[in-house]
C-alpha positions as CSV (number, residue, x, y, z in Angstrom):
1,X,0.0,0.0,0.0
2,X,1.2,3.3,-0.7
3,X,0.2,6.6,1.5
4,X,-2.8,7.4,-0.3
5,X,-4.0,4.1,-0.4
6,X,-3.8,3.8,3.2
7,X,-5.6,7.6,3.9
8,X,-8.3,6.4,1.9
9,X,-8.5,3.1,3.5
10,X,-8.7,5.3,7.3
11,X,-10.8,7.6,5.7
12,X,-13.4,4.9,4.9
13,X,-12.9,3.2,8.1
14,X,-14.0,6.5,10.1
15,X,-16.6,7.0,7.6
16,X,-18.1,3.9,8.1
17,X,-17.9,4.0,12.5
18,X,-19.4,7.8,12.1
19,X,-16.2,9.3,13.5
20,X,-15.5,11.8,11.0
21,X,-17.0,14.1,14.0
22,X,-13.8,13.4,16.3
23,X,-11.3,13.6,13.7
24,X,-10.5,17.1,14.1
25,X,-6.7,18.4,13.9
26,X,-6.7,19.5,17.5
27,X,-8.2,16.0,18.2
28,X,-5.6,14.0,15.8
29,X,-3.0,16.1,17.0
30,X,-3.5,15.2,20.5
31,X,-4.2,11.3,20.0
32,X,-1.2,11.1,17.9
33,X,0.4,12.6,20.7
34,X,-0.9,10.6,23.2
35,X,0.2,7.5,21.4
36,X,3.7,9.0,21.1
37,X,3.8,9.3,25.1
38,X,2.9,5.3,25.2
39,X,5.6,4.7,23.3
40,X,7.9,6.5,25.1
41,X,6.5,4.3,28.2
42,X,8.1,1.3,26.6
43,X,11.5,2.4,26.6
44,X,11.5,5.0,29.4
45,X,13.2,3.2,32.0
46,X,15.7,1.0,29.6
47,X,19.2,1.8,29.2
48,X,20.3,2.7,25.7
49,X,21.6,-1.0,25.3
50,X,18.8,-2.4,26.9
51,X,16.4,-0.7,24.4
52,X,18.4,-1.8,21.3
53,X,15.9,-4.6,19.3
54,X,18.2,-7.7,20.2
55,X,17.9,-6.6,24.1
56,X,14.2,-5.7,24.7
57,X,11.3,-8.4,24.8
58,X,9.0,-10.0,22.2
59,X,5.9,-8.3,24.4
60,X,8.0,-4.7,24.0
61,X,8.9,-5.3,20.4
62,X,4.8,-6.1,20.1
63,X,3.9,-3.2,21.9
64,X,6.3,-0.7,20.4
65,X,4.9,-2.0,16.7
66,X,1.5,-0.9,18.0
67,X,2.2,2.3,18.9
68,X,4.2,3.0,15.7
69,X,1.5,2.1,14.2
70,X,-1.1,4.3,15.7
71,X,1.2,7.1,16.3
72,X,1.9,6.4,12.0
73,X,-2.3,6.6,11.3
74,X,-3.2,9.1,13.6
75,X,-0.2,11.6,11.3
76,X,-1.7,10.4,8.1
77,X,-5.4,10.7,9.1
78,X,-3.8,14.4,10.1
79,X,-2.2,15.2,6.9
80,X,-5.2,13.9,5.1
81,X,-7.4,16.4,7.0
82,X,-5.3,19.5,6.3
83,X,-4.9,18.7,2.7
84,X,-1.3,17.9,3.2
85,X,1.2,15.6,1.1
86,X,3.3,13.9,2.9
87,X,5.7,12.7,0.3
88,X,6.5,16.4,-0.7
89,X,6.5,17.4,3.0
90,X,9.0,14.5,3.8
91,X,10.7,15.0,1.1
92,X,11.1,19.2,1.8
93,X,12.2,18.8,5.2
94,X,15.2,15.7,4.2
95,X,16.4,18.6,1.8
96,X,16.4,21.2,4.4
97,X,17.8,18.8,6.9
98,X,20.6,17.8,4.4
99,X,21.3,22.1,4.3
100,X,21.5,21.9,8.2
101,X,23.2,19.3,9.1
102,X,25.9,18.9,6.8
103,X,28.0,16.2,6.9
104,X,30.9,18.2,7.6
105,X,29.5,19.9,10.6
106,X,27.3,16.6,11.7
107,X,29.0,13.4,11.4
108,X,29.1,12.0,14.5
109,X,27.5,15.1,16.7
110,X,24.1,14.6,17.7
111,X,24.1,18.2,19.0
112,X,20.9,20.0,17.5
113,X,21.8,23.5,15.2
């Protein structure tokens, strides 16, 4: 499935359940959000070996693939509201990123410019 494909398949699931009514921005904004924070409950207390993929449990790996996956459908049923295309916007922000962080000033420092 590509990203449209998948926006219209959520679009016509929400359709269908009568939840066009939630699916504000404010409201997608702060479920994806939400979401994001349950993630984060996965790993918050690991080490950073301990949350590498060959360290953490088959339950966490489960869990973490749900949340991606919300956090992922609650963004596209987002963009999908405000008219936005993610492929152009993902692709605009790698180019700026690539202007910011060169790789003469960023290879190997994760400080933020």
């Amino acid at each position: 499935m590509n990203i449209d494909e998948i926006q219209a398949r959520l679009a016509d699931f929400a359709k269908e359940r009568d939840w066009e009514q939630f699916h504000s921005p404010k409201n997608l904004s702060m479920a994806l959000a939400g979401e994001a924070g349950e993630l984060l409950e996965i790993f918050q207390w690991l080490t950073e070996e301990q949350s590498q993929q060959s360290s953490i449990t088959k339950d966490q790996l489960a869990a973490a693939k749900e949340e991606l996956a919300d956090i992922l459908i609650y963004a596209l049923r987002l963009a999908d509201k405000l008219d936005i295309n993610l492929q152009d916007a993902i692709s605009t922000k790698i180019s700026k990123n690539a202007m910011r962080y060169t790789v003469e000033a960023a290879k190997g420092n994760a400080a933020k410019r």
